[in-house]
PDB file of N, CA, C and O in Angstrom:
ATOM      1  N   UNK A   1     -10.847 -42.648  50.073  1.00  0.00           N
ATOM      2  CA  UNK A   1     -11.627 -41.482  49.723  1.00  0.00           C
ATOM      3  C   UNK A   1     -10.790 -40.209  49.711  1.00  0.00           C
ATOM      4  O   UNK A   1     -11.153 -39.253  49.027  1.00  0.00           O
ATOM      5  N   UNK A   2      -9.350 -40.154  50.664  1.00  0.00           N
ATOM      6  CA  UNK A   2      -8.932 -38.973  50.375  1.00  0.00           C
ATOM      7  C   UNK A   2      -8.825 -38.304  51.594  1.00  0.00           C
ATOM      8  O   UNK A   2      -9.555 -38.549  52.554  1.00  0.00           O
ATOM      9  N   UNK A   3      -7.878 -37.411  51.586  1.00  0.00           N
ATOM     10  CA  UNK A   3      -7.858 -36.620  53.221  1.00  0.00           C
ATOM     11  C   UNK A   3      -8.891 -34.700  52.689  1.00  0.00           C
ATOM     12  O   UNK A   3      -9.458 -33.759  53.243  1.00  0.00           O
ATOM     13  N   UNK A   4      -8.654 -35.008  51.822  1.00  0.00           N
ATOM     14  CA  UNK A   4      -9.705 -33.720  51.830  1.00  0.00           C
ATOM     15  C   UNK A   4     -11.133 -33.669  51.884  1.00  0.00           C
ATOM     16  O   UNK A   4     -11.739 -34.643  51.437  1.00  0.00           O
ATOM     17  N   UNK A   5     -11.795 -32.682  52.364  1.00  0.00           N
ATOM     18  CA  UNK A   5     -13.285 -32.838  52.918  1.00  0.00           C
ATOM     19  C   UNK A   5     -14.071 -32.127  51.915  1.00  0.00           C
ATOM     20  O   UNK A   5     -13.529 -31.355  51.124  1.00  0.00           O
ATOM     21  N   UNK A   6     -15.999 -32.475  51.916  1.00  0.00           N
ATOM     22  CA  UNK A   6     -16.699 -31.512  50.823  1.00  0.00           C
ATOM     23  C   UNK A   6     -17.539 -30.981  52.095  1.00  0.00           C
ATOM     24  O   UNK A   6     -17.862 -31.250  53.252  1.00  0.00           O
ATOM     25  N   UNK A   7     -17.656 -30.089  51.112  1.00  0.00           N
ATOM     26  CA  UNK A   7     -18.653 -28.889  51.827  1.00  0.00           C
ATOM     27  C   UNK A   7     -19.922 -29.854  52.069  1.00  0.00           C
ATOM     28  O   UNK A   7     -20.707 -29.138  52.690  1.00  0.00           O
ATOM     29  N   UNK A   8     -20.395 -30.858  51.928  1.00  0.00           N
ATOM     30  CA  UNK A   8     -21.556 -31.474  52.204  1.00  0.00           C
ATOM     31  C   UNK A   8     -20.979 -31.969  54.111  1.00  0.00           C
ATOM     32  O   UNK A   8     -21.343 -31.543  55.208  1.00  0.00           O
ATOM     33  N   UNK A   9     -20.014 -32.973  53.713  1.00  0.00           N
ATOM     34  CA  UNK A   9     -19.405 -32.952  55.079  1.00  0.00           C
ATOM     35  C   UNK A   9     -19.310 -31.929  56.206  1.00  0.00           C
ATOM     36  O   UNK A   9     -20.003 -31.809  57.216  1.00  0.00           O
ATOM     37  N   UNK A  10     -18.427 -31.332  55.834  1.00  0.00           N
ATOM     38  CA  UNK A  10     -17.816 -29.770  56.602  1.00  0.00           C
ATOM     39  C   UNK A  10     -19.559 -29.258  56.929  1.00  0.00           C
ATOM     40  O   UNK A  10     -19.677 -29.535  58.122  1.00  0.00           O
ATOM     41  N   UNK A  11     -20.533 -28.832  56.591  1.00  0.00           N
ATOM     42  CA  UNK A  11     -22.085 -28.451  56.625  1.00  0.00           C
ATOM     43  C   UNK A  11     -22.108 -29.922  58.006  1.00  0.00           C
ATOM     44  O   UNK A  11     -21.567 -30.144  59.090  1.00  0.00           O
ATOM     45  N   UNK A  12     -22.458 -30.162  57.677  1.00  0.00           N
ATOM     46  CA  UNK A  12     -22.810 -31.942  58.902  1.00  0.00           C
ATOM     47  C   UNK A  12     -22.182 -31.746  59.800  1.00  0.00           C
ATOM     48  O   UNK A  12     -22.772 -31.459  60.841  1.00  0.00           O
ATOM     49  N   UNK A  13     -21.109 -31.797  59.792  1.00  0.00           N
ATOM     50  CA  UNK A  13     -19.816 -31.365  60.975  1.00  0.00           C
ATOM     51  C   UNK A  13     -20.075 -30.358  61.702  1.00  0.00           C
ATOM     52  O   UNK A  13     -20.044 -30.588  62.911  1.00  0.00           O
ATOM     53  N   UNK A  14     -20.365 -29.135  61.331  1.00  0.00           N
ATOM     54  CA  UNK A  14     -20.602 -28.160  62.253  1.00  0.00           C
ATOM     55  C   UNK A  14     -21.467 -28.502  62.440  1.00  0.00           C
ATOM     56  O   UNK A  14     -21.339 -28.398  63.660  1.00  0.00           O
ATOM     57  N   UNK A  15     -22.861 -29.073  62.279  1.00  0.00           N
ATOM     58  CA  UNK A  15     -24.070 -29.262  63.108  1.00  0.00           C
ATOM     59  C   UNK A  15     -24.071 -30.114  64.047  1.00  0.00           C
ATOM     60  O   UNK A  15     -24.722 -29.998  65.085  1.00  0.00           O
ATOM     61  N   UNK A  16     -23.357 -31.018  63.765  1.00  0.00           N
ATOM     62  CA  UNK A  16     -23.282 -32.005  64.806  1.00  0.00           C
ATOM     63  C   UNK A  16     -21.974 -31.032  66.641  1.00  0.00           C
ATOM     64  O   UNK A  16     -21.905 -31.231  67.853  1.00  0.00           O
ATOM     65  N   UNK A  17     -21.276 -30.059  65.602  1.00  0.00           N
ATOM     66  CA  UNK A  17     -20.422 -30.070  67.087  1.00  0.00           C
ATOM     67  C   UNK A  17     -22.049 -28.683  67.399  1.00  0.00           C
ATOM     68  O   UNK A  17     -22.970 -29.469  67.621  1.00  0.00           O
ATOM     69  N   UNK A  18     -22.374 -27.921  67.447  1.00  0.00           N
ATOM     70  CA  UNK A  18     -23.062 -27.171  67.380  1.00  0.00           C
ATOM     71  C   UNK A  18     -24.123 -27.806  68.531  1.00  0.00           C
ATOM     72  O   UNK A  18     -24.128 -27.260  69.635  1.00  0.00           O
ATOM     73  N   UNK A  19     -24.972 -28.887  68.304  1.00  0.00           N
ATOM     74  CA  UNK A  19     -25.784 -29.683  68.773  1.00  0.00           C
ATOM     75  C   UNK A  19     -24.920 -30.209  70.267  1.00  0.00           C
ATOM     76  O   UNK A  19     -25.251 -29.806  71.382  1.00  0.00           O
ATOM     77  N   UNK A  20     -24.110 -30.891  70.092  1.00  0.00           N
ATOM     78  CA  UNK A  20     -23.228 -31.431  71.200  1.00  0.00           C
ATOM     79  C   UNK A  20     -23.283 -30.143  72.122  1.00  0.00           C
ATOM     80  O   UNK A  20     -24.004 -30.139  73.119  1.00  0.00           O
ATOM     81  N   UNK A  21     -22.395 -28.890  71.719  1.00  0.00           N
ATOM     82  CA  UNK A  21     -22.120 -27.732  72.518  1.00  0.00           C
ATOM     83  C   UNK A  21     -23.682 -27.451  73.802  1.00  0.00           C
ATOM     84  O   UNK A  21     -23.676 -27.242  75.015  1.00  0.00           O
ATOM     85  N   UNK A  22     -24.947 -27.594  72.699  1.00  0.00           N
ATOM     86  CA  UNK A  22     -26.342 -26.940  73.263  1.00  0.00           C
ATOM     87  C   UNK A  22     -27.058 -28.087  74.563  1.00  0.00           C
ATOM     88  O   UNK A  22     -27.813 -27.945  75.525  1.00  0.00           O
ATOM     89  N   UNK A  23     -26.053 -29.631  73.694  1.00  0.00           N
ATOM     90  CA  UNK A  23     -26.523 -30.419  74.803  1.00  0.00           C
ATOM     91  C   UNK A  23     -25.304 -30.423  76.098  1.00  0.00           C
ATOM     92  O   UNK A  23     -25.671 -31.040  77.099  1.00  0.00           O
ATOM     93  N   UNK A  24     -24.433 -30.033  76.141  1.00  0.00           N
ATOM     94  CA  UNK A  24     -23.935 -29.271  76.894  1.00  0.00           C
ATOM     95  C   UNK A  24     -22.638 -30.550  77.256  1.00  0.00           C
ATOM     96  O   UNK A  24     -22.316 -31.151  78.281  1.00  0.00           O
ATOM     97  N   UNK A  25     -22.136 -30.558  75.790  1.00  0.00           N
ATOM     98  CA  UNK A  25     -20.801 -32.158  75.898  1.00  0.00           C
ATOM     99  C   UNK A  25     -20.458 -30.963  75.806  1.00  0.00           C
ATOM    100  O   UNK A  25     -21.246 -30.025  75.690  1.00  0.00           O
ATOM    101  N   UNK A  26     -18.487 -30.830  75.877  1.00  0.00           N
ATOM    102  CA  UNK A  26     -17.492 -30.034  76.079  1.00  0.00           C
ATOM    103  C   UNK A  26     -16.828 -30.331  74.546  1.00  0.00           C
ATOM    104  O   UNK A  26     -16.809 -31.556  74.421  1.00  0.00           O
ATOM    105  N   UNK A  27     -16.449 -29.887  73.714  1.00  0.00           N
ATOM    106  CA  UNK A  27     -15.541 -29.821  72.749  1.00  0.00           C
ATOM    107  C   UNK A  27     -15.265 -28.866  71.855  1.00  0.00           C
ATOM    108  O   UNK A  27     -15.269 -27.679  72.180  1.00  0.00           O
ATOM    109  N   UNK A  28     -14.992 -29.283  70.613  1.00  0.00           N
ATOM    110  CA  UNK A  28     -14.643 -27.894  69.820  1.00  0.00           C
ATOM    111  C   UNK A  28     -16.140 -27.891  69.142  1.00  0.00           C
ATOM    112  O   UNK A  28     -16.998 -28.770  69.052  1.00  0.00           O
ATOM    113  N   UNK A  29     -16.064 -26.056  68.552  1.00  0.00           N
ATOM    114  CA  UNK A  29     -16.959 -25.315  67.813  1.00  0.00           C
ATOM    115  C   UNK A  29     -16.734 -24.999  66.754  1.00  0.00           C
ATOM    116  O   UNK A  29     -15.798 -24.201  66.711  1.00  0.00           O
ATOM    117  N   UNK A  30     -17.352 -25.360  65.363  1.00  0.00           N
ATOM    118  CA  UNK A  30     -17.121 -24.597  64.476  1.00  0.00           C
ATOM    119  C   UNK A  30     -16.960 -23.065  64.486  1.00  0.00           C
ATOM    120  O   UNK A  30     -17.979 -22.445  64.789  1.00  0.00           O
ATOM    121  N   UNK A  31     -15.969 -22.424  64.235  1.00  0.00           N
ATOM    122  CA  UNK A  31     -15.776 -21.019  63.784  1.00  0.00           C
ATOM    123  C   UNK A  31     -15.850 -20.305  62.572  1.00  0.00           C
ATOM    124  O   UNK A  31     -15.871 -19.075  62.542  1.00  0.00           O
ATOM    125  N   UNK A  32     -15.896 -21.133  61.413  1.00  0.00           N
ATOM    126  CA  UNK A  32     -15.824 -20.747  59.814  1.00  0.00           C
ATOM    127  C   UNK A  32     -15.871 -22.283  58.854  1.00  0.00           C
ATOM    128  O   UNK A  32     -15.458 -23.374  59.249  1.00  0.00           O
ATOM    129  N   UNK A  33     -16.314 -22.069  57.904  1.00  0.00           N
ATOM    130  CA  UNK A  33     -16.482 -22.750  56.676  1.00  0.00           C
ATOM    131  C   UNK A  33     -15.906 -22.342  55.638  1.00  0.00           C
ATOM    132  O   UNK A  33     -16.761 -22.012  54.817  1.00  0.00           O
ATOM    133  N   UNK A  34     -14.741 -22.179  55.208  1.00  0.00           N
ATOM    134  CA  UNK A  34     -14.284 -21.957  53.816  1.00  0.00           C
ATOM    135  C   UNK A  34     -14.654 -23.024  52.446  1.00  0.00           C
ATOM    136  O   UNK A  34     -14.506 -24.226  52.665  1.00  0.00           O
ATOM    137  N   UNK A  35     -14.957 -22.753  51.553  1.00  0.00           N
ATOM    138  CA  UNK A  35     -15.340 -23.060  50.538  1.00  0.00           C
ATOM    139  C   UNK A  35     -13.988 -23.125  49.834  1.00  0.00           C
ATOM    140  O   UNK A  35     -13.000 -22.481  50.187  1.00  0.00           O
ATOM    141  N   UNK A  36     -14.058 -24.200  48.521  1.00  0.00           N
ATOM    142  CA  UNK A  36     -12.616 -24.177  48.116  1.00  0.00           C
ATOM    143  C   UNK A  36     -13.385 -24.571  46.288  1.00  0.00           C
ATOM    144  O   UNK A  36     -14.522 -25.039  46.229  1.00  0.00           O
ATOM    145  N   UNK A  37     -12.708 -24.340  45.201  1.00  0.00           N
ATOM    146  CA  UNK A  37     -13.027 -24.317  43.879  1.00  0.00           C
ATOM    147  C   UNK A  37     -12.310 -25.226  43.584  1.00  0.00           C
ATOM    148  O   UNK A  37     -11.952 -25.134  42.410  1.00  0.00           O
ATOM    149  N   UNK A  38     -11.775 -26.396  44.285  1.00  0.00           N
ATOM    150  CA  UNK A  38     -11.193 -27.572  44.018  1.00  0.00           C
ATOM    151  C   UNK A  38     -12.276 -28.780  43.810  1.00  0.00           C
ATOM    152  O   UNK A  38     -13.164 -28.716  44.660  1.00  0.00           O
ATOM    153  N   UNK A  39     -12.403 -29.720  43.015  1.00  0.00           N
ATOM    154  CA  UNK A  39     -13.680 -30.311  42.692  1.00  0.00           C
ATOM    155  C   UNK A  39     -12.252 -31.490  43.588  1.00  0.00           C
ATOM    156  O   UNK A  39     -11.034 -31.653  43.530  1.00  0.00           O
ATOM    157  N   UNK A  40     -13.646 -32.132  44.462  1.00  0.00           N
ATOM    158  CA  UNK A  40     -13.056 -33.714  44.860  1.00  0.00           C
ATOM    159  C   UNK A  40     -14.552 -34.634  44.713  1.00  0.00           C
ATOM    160  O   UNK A  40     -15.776 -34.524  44.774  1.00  0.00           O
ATOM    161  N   UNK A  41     -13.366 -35.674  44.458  1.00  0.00           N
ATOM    162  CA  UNK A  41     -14.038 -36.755  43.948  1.00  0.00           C
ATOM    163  C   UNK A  41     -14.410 -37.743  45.015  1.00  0.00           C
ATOM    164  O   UNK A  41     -13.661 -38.144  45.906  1.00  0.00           O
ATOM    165  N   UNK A  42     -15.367 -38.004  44.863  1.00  0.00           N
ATOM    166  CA  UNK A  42     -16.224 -39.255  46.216  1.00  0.00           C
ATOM    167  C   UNK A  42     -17.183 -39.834  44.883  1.00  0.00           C
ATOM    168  O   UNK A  42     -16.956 -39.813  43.673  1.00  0.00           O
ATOM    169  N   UNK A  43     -18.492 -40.418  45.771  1.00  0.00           N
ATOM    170  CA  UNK A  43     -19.474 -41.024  44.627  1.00  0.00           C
ATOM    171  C   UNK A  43     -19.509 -40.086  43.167  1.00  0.00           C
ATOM    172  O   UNK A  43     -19.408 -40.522  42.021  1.00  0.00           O
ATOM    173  N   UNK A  44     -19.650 -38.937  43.519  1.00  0.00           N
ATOM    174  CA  UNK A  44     -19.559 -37.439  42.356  1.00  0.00           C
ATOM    175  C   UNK A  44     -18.814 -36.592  42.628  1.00  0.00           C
ATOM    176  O   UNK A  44     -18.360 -36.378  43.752  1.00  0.00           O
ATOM    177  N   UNK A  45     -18.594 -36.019  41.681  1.00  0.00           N
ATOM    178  CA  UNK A  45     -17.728 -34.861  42.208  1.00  0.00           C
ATOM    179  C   UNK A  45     -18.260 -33.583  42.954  1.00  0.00           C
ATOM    180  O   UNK A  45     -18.944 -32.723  42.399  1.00  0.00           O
ATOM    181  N   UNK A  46     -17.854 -33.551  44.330  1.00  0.00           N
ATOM    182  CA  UNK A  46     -18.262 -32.380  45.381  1.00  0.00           C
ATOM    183  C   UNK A  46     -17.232 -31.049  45.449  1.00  0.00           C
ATOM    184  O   UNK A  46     -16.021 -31.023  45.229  1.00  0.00           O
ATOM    185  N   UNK A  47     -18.021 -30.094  45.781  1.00  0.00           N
ATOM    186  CA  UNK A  47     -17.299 -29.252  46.465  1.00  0.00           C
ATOM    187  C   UNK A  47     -16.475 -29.747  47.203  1.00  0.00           C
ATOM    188  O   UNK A  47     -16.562 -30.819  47.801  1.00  0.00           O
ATOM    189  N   UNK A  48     -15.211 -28.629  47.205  1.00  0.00           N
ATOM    190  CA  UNK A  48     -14.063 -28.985  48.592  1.00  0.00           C
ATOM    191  C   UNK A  48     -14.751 -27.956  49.563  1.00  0.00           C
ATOM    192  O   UNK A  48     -15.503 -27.069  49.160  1.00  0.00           O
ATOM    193  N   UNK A  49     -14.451 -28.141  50.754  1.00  0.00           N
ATOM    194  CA  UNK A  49     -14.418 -27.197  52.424  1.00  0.00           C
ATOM    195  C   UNK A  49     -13.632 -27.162  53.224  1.00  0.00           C
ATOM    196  O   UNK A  49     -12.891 -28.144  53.165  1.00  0.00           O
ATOM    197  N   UNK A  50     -13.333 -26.279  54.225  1.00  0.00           N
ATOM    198  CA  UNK A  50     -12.309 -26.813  55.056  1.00  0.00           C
ATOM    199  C   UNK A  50     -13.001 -26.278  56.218  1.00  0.00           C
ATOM    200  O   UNK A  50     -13.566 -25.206  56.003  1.00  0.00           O
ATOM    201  N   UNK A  51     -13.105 -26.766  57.435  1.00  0.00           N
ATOM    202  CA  UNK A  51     -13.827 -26.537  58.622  1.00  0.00           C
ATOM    203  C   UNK A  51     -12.549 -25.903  59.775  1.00  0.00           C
ATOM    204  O   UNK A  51     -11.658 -26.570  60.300  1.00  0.00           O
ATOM    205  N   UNK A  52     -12.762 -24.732  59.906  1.00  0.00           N
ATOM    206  CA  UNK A  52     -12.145 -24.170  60.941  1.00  0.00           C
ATOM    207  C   UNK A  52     -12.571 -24.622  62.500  1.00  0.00           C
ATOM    208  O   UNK A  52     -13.657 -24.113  62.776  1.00  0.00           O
ATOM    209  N   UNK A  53     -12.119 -25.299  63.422  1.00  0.00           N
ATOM    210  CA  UNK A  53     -12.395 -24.850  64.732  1.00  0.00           C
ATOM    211  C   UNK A  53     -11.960 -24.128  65.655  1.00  0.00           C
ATOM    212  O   UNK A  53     -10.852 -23.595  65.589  1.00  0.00           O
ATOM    213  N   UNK A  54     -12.581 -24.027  66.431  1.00  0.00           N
ATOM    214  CA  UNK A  54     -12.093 -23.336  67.977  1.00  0.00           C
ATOM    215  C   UNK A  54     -12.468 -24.302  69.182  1.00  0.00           C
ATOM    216  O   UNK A  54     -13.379 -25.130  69.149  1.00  0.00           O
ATOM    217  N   UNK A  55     -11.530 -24.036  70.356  1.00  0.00           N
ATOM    218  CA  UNK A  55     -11.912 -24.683  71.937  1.00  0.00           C
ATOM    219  C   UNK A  55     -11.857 -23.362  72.762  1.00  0.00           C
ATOM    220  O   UNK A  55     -11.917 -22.194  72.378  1.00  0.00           O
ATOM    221  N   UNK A  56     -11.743 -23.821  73.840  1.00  0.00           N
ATOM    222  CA  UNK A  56     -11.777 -22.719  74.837  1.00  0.00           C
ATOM    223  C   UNK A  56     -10.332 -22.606  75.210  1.00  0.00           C
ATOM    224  O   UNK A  56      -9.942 -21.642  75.869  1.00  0.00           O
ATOM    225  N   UNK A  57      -9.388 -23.716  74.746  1.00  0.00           N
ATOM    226  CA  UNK A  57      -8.036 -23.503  74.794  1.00  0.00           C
ATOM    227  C   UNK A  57      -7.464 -22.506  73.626  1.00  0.00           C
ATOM    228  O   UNK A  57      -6.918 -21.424  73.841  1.00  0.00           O
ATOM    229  N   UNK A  58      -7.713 -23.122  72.296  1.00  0.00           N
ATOM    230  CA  UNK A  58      -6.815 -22.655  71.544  1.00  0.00           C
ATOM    231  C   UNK A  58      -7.588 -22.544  69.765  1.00  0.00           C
ATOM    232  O   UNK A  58      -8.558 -23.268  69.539  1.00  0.00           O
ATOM    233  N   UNK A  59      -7.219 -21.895  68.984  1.00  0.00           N
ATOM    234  CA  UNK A  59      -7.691 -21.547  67.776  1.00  0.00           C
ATOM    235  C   UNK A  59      -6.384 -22.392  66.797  1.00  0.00           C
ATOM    236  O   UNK A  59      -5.194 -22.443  67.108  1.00  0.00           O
ATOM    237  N   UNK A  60      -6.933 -22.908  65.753  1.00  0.00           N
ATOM    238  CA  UNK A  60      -5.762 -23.971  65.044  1.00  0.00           C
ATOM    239  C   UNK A  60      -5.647 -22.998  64.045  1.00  0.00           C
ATOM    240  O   UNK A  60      -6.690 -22.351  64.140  1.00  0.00           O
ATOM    241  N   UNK A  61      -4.784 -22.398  62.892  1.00  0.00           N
ATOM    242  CA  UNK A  61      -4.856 -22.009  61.658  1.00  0.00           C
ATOM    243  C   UNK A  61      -3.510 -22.928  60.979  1.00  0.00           C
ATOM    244  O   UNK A  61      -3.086 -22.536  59.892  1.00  0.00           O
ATOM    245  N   UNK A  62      -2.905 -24.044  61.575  1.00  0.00           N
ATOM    246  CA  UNK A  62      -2.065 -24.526  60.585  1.00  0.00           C
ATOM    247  C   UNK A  62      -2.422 -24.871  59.362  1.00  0.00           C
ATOM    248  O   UNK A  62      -1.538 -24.911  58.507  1.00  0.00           O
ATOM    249  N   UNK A  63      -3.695 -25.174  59.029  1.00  0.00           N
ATOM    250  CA  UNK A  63      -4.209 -25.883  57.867  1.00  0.00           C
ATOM    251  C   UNK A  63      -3.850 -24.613  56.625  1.00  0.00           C
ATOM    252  O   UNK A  63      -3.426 -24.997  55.535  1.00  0.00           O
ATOM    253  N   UNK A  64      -3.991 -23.572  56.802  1.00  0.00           N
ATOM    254  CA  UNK A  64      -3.907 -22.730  55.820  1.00  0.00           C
ATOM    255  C   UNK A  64      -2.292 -22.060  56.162  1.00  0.00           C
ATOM    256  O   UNK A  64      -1.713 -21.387  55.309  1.00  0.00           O
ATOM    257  N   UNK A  65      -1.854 -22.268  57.134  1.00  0.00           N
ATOM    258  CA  UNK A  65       0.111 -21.879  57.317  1.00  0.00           C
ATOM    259  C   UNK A  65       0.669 -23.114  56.162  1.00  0.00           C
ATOM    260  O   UNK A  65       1.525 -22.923  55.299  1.00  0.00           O
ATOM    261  N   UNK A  66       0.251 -23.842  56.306  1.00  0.00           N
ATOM    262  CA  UNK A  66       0.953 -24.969  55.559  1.00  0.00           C
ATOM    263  C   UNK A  66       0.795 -24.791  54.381  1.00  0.00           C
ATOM    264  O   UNK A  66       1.854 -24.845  53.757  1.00  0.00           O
ATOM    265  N   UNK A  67      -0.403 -24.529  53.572  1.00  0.00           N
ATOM    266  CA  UNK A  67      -0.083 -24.220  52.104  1.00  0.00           C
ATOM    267  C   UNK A  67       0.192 -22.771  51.731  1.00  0.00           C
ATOM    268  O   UNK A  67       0.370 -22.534  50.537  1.00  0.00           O
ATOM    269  N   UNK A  68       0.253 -21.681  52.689  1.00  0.00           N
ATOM    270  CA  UNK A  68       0.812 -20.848  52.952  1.00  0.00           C
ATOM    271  C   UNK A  68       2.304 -20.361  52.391  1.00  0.00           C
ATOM    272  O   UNK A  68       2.710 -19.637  51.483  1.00  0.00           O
ATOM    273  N   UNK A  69       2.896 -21.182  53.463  1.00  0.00           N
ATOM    274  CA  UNK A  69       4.134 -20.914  53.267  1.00  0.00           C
ATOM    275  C   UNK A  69       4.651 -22.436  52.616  1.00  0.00           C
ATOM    276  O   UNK A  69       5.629 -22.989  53.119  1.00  0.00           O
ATOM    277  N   UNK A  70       4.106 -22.899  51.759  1.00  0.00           N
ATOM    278  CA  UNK A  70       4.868 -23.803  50.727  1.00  0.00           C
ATOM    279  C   UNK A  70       4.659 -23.056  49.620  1.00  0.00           C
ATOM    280  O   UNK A  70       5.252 -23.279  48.564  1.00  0.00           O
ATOM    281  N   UNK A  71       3.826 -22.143  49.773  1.00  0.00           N
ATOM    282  CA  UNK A  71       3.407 -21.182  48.388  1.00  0.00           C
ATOM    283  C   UNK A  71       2.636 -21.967  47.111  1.00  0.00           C
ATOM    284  O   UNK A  71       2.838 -21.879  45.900  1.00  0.00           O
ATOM    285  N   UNK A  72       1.608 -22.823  47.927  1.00  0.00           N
ATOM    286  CA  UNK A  72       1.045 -24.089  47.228  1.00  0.00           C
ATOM    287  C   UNK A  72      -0.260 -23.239  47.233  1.00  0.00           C
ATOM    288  O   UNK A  72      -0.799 -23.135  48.335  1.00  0.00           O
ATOM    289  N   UNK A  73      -0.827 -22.644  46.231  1.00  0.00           N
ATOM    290  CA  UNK A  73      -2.218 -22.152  45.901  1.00  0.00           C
ATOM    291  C   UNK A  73      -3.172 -23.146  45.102  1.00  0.00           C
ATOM    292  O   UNK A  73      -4.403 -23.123  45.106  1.00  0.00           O
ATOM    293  N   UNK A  74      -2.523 -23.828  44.569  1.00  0.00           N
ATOM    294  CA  UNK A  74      -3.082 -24.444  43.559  1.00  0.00           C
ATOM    295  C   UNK A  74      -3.930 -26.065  44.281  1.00  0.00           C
ATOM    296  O   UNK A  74      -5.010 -26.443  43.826  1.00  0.00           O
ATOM    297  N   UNK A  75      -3.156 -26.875  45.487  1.00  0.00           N
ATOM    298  CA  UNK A  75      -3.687 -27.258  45.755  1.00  0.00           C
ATOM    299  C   UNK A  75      -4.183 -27.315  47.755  1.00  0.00           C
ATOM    300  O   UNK A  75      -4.542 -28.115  48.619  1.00  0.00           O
ATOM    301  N   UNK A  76      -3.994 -26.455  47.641  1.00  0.00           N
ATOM    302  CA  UNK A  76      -4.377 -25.580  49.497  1.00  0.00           C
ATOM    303  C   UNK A  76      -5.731 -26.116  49.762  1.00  0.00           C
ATOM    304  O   UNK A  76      -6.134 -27.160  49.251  1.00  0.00           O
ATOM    305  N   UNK A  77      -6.637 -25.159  50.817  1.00  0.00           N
ATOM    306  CA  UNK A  77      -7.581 -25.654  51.253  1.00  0.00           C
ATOM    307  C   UNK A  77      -8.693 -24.415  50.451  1.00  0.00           C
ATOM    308  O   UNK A  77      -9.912 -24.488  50.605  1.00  0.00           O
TER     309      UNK A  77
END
């Protein structure tokens, strides 16, 4: 299927860590949803997303350093 995610996913994902957090499991939180104008392909073609998290340790932004500084716009997140 692909290592990239659709916004149908990424939407599910945060609800589910969201839910976990209220029932009071320990893990990461969604922090942001970026939307992406890249069409990926599964059963149809979906939106792309990329799901930001956070912990109480640490905030990740490699996902967007990496196409960043390859100067890769075209196929980033």
């Amino acid at each position: 299927m692909g290592w990239r995610a659709v916004l149908r996913s990424t939407l599910r994902e945060s609800l589910a860590s969201e839910a976990m957090h209220y029932l009071g499991i320990p893990g990461t939180r969604a922090l942001s949803i970026v939307a992406s104008d890249t069409p990926i392909q599964r059963e149809t073609v979906e939106s792309g997303a990329m799901l930001m998290r956070i912990a109480e340790s640490h905030i990740r932004f490699g996902h967007f350093e990496h196409f960043y500084y390859r100067r890769d716009m075209d196929n980033g997140p």
